[in-house]
NULOTOR-23889 format. One record per atom (N, C-alpha, C): residue number from 1; residue in three letters; atom name; x negated, y, z. Coordinates in pm, whole numbers. Atoms other than C-alpha are relative to their C-alpha. Example, Ala and Ser with C-alpha at 12.3 -4.5 7.8 and 13.67 -1.06 7.14 Angstrom:
% residues 2
+-----+-----+----+--------+--------+--------+
!   k !   r !  a !     px !     py !     pz !
+-----+-----+----+--------+--------+--------+
!   1 ! ala !  N !    -89 !   -119 !      0 !
!   1 ! ala ! CA !  -1230 !   -450 !    780 !
!   1 ! ala !  C !    -90 !    120 !      0 !
!   2 ! ser !  N !     82 !   -119 !     -6 !
!   2 ! ser ! CA !  -1367 !   -106 !    714 !
!   2 ! ser !  C !     77 !    109 !     73 !
+-----+-----+----+--------+--------+--------+
END
This chain:
% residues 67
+-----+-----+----+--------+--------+--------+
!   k !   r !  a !     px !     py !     pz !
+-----+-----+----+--------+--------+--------+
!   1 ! unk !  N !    -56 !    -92 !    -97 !
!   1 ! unk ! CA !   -547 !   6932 !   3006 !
!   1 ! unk !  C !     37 !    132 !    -70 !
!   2 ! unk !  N !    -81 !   -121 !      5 !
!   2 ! unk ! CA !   -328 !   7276 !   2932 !
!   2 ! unk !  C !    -79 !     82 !      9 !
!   3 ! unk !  N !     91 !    -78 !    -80 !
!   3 ! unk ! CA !   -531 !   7544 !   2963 !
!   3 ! unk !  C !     98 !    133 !     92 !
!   4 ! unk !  N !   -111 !    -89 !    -36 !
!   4 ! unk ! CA !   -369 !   7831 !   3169 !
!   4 ! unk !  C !    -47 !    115 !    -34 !
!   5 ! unk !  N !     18 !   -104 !     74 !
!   5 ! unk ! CA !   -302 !   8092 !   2976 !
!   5 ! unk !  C !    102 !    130 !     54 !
!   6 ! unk !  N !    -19 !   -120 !    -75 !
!   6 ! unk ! CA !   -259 !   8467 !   3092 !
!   6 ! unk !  C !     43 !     77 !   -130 !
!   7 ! unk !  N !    -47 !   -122 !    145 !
!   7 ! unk ! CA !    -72 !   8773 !   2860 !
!   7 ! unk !  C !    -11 !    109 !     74 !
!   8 ! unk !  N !    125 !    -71 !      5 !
!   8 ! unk ! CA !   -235 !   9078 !   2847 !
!   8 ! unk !  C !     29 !    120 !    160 !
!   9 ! unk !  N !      2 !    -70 !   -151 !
!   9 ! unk ! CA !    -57 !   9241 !   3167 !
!   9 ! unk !  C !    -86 !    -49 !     82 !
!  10 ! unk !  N !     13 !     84 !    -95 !
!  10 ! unk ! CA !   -162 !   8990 !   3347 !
!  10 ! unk !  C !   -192 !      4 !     23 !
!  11 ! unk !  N !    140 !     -9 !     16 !
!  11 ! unk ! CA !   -491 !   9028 !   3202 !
!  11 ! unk !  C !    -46 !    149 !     86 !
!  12 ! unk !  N !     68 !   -100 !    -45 !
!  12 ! unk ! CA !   -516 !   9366 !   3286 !
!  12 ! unk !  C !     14 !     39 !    193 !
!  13 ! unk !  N !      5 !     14 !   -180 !
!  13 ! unk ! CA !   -396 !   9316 !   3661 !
!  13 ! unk !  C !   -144 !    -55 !     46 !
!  14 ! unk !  N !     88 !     39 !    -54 !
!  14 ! unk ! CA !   -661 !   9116 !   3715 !
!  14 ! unk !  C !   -139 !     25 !    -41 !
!  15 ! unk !  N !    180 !    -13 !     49 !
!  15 ! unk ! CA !   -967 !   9277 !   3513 !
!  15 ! unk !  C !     22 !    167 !     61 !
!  16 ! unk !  N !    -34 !   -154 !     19 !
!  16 ! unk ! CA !   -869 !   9656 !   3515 !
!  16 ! unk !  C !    -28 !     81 !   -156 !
!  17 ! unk !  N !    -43 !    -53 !    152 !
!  17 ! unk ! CA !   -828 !   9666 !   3132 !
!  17 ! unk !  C !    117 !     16 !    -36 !
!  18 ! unk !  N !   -109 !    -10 !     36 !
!  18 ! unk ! CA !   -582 !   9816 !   2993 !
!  18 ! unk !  C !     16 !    -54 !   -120 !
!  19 ! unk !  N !    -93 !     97 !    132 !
!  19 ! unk ! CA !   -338 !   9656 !   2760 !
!  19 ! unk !  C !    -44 !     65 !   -142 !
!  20 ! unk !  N !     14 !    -83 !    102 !
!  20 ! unk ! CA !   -410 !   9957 !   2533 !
!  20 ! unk !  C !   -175 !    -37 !    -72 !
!  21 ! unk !  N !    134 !     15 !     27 !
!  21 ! unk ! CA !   -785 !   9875 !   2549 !
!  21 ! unk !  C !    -35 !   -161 !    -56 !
!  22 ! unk !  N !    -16 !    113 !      5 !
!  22 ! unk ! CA !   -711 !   9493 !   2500 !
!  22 ! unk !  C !     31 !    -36 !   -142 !
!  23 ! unk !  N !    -13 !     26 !    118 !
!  23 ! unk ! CA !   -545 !   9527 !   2167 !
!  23 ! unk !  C !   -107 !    122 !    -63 !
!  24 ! unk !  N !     69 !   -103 !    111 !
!  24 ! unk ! CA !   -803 !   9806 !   2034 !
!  24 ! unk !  C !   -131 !   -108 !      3 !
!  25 ! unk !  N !    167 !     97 !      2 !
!  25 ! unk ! CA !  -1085 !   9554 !   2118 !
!  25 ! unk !  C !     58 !   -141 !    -87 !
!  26 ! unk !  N !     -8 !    104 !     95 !
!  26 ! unk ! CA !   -922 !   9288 !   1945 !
!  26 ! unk !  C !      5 !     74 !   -137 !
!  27 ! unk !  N !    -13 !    -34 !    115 !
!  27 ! unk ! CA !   -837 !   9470 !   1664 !
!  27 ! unk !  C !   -152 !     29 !    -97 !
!  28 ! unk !  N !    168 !    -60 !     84 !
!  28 ! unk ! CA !  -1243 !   9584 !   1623 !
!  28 ! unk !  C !    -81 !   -127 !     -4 !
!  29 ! unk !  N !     41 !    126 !     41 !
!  29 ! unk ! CA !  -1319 !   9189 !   1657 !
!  29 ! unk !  C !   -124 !    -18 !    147 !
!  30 ! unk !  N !     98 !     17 !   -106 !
!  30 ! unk ! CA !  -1494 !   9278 !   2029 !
!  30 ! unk !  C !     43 !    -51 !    146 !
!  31 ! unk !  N !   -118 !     52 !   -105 !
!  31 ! unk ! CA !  -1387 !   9200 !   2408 !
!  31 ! unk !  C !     20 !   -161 !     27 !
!  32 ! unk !  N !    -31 !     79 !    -81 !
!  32 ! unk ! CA !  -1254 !   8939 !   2574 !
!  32 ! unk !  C !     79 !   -119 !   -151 !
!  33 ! unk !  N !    -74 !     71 !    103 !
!  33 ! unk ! CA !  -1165 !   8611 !   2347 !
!  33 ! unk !  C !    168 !    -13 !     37 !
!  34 ! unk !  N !   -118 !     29 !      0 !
!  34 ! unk ! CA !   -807 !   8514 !   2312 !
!  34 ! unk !  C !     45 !    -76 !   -106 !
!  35 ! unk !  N !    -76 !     84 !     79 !
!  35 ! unk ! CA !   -546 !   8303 !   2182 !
!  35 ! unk !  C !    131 !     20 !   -103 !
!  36 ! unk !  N !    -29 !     11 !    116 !
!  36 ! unk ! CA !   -295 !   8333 !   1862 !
!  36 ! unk !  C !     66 !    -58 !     44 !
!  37 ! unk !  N !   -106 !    111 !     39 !
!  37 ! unk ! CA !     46 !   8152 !   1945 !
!  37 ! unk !  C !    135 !     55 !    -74 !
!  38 ! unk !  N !    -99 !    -33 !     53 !
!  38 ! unk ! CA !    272 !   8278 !   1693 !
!  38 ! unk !  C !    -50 !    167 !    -38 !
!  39 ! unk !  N !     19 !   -156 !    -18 !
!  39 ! unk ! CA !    307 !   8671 !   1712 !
!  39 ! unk !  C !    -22 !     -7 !    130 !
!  40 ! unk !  N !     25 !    -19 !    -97 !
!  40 ! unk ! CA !    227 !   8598 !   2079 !
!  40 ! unk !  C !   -192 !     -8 !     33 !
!  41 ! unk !  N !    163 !    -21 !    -40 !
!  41 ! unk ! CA !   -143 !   8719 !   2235 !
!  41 ! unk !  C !      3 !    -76 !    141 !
!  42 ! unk !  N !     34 !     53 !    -87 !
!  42 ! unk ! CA !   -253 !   8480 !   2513 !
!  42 ! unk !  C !   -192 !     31 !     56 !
!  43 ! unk !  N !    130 !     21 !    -65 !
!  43 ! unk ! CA !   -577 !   8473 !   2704 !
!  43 ! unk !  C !    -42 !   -103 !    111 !
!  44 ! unk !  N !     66 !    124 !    -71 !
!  44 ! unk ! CA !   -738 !   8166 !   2869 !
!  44 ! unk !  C !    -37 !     45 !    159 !
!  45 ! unk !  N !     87 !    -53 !   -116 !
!  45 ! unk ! CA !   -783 !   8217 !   3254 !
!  45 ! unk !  C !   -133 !    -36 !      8 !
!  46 ! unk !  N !    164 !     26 !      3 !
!  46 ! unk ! CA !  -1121 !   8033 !   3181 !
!  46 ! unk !  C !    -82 !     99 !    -40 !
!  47 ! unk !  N !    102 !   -112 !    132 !
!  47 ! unk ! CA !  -1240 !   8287 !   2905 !
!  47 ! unk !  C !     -6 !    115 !    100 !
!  48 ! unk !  N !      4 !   -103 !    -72 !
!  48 ! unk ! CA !  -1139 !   8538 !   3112 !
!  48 ! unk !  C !   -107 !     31 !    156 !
!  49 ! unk !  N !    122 !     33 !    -93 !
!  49 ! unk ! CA !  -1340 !   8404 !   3458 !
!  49 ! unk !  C !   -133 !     38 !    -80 !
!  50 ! unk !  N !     58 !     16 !    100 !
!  50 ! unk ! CA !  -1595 !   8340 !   3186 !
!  50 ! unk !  C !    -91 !    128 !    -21 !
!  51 ! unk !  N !     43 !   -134 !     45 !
!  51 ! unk ! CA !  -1615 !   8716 !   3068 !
!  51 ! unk !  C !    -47 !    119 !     94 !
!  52 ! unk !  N !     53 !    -71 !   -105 !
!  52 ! unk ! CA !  -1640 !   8876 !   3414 !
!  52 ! unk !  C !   -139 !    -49 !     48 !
!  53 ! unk !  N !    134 !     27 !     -6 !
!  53 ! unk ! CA !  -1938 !   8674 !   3476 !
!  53 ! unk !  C !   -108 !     34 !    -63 !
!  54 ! unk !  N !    118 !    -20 !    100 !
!  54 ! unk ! CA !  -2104 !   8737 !   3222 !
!  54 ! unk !  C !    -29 !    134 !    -13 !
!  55 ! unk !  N !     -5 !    -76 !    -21 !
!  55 ! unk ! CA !  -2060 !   9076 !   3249 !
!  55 ! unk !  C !    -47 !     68 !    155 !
!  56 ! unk !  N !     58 !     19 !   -162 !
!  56 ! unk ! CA !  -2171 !   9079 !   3634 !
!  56 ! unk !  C !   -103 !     86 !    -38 !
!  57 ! unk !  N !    148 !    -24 !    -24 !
!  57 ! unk ! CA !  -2438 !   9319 !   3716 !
!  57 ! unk !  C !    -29 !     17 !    118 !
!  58 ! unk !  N !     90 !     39 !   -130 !
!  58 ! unk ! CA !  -2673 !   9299 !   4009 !
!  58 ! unk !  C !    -79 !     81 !    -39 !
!  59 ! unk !  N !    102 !    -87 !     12 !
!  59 ! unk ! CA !  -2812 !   9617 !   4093 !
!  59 ! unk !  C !   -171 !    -43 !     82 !
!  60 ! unk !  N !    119 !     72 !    -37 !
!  60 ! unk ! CA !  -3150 !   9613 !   4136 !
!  60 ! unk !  C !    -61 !    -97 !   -184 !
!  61 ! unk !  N !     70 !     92 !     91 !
!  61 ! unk ! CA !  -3209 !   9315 !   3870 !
!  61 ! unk !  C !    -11 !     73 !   -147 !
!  62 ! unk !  N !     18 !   -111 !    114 !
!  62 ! unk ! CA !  -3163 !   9569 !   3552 !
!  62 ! unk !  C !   -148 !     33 !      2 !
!  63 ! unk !  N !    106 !    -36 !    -29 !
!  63 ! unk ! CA !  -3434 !   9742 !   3652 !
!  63 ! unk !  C !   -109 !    -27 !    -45 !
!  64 ! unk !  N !    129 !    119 !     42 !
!  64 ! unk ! CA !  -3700 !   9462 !   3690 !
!  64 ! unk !  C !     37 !    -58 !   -135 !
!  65 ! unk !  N !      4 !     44 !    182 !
!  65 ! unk ! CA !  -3614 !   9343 !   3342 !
!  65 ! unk !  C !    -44 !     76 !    -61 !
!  66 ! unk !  N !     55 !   -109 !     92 !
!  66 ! unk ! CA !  -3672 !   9672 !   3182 !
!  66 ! unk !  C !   -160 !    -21 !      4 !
!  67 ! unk !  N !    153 !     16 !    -39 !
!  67 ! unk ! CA !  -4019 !   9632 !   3339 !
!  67 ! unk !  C !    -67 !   -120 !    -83 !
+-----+-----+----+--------+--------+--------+
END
């Protein structure tokens, strides 16, 4: 299967990163993975789902961990 792949507007419509912040985080090797097709930057709508999750916080649960 294809994966469906998002470019970096698209990315930032739907995260609230900017494009500007998109290539400075790739460039430092941090951020959101992505894909390499040519001179073109893609991003996986999976990786991307993916990265907001993981990023998720649930106030409250911080907290009790520190503890």
């Amino acid at each position: 299967m294809v994966p469906v792949l998002l470019t970096e507007k698209q990315v930032e419509a739907a995260t609230g990163v900017p494009v500007a912040s998109l290539k400075t985080d790739r460039s430092r090797g941090v951020g959101m993975p992505y894909v390499k097709l040519g001179r073109r930057v893609r991003y996986r709508a999976d990786d991307i789902a993916a990265f907001i999750t993981a990023n998720t916080v649930t106030p409250g649960k911080a907290a009790a961990q520190a503890n």
